[in-house]
PADO-717696 format. One record per atom (N, C-alpha, C, O, CB): x, y, z; residue in three letters. Coordinates in steps of 0.2 Angstrom, whole numbers, plus 5000, padded with zeros to 4 digits. Glycine has a CB too. Layout:
REM PADO-717696
XYZala ...
//
This chain:
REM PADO-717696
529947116538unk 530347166541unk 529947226541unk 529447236538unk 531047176537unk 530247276545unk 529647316549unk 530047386549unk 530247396555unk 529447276557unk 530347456544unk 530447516548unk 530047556552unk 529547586550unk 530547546545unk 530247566558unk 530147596563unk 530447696563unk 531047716565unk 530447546569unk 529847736560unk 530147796560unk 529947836567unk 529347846568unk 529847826553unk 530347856571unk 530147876576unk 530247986575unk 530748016572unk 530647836583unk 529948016577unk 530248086578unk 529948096587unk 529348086589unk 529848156570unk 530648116589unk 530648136596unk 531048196598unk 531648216595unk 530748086601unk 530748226604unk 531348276605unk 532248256609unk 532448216612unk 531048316609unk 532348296606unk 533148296602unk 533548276609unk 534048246608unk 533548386599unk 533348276616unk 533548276623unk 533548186624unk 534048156625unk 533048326628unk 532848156623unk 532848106625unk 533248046618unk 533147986617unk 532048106627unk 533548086616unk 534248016610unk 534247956615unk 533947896615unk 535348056608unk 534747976619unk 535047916623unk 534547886628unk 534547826629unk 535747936628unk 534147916631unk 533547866633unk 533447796628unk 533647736629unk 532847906633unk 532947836622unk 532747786618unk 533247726612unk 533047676610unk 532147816615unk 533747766611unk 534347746612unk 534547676615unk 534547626612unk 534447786615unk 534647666622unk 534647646627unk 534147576628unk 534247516629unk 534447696631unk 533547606626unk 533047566626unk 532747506620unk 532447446620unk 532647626626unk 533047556616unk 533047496609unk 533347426610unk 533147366610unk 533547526604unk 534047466612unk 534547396612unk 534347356615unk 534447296614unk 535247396613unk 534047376623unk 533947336626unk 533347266623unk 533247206625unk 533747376631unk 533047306618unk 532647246617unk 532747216608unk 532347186605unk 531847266619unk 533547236608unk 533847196602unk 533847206597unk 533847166593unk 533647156601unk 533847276596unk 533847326589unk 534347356588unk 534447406591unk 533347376587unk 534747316585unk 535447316584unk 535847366578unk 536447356576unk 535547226582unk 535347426575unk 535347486571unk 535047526572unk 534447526575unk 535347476566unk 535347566570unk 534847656569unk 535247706568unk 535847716569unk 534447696575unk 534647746563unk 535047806558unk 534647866564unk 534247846568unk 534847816547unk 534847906564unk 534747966568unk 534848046563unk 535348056560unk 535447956575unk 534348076562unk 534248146556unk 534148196563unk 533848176568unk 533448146548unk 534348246560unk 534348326566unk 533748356559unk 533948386554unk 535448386568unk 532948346563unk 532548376558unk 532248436561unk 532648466566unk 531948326555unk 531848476561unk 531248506562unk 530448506559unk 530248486554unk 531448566561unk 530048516564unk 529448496563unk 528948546565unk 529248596568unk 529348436565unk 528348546566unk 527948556570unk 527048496569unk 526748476565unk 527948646571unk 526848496576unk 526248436575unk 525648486578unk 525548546575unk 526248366582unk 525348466582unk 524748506587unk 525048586589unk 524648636589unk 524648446597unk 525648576592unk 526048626596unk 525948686591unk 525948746593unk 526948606598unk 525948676585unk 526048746582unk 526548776583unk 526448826579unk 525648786584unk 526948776585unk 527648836585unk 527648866593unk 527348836597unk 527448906578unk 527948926595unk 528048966601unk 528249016598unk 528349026592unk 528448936606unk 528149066604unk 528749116604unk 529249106609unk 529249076614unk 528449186604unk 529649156605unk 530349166610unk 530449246610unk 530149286606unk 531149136606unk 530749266616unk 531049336618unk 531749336616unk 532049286618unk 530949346625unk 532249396611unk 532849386610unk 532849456611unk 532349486609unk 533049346603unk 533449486613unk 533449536613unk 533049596614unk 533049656612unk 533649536610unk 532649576617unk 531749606619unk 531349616613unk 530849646614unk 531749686621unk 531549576609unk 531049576601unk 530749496603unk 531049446605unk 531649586592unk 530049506602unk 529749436601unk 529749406594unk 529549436589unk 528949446602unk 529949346594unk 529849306588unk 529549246586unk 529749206590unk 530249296586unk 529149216581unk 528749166582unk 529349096578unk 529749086573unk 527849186579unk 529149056583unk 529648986581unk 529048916578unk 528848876582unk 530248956590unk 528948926574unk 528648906569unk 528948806570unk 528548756573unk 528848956561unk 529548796568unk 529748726568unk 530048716572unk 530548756573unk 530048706562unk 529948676576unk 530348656582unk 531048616582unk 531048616576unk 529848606586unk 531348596583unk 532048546582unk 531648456584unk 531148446588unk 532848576589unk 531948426582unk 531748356584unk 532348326580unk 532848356577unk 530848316581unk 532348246583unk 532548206579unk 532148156578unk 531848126583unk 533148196580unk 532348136570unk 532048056568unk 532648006565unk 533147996562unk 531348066561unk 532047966571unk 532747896572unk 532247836566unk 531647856564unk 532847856583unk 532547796566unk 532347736560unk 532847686561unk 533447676563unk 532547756552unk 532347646560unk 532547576561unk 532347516559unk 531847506563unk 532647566565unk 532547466555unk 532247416553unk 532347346556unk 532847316557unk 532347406546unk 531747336558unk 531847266563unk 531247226561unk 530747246559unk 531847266571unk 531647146564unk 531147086562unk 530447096564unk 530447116570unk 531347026566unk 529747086561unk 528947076563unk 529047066570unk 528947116574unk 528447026559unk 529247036571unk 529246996580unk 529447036583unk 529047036588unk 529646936582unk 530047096584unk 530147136588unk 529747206587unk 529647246591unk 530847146587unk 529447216581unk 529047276583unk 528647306588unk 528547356589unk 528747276581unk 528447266590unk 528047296595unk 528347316603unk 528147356607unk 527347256597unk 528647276603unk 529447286609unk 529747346606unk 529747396610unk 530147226609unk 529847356602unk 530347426600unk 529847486600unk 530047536599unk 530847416593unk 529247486600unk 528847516600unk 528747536606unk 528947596608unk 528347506597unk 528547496609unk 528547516618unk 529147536620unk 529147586624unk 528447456622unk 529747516618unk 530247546620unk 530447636620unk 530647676624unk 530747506616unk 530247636612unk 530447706610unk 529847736612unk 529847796609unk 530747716601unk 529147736615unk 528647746618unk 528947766623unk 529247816623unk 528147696619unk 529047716629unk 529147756635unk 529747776638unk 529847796643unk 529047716640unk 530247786632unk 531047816633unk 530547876630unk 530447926634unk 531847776628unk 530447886624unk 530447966625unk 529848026626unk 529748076623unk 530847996618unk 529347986631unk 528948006633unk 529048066640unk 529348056645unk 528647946634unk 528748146638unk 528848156644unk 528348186648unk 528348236652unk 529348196645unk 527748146645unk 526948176646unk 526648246643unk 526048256644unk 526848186653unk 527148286640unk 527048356638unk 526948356629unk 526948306626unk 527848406641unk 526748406628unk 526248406620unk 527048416616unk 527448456619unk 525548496617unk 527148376612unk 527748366604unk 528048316605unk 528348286601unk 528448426602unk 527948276612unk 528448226613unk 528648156609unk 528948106610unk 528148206619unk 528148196601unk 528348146595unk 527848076593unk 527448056597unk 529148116595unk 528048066587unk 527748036584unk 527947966581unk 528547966579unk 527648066580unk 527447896582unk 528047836579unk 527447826572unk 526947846571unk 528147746586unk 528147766566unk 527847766562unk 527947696559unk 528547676559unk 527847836558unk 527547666556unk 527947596554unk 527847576548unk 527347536548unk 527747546556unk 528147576543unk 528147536537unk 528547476535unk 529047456538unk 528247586533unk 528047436529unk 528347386527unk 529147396524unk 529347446520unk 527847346523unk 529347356525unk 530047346522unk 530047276518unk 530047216521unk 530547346527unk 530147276510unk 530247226506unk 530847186505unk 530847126505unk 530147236501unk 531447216505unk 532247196506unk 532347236511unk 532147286513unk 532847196499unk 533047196511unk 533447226513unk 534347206511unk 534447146512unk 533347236519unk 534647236509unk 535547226506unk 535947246509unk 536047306510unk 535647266500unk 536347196513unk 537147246517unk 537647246511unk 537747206506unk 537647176526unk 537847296512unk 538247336504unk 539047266502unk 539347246497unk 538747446507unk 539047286509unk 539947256510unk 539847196509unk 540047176503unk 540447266519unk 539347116513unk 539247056511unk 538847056504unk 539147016500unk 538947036515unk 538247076503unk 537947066498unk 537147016503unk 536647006500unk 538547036492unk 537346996509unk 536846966511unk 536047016510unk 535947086510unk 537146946520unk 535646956510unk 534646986509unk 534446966517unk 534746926522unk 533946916502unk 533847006517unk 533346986521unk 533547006528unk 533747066529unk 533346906521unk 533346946534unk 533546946540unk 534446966541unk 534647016544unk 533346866544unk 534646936538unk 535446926538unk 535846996537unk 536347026540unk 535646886532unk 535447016534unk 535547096531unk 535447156537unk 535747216537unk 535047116524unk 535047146541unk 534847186546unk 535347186552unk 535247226557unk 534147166547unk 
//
């Protein structure tokens, strides 16, 4: 088993969303973070004062799925929240040793 940490911007949720299920990833937790990568930050104009916006908004999605689906759900959440422009996020994958559904008590595949 395989988590899948994605951080994308906060617009394209239901794209990759969307996209997941389609290819059978049947969970995900979803966090309202902030970050910044390459982009460095921006400014904004607010009342005619300039200000520098340092962390951007994103969200990071997670999700643990079977070895075999990884690279499908990679591609998935790849081309859902792609919009060719610089932040458009980061994937990340780690192992996963168990896994425990609270309510059954079931391991492993079962649990996911």
């Amino acid at each position: 088993m395989k988590m899948i940490t994605a951080i994308i911007k906060p617009f394209r949720l239901d794209d990759v969303r969307d996209a997941l299920q389609q290819v059978g990833v049947t969970g995900l937790t979803v966090e309202e973070v902030k970050g910044y990568g390459r982009q460095q930050g921006h400014t904004e104009l607010y009342r005619g004062a300039e200000y520098l916006v340092e962390f951007q908004p994103k969200l990071k999605l997670q999700a643990v799925v079977d070895a075999e689906l990884v690279d499908a759900a990679l591609d998935a959440v790849r081309e859902a929240a792609n919009t060719g422009k610089i932040g458009d996020g980061k994937l990340f994958v780690a192992d996963v040793g168990d896994v425990v559904r609270v309510r059954t008590g079931e391991r492993g595949r079962e649990a996911i």
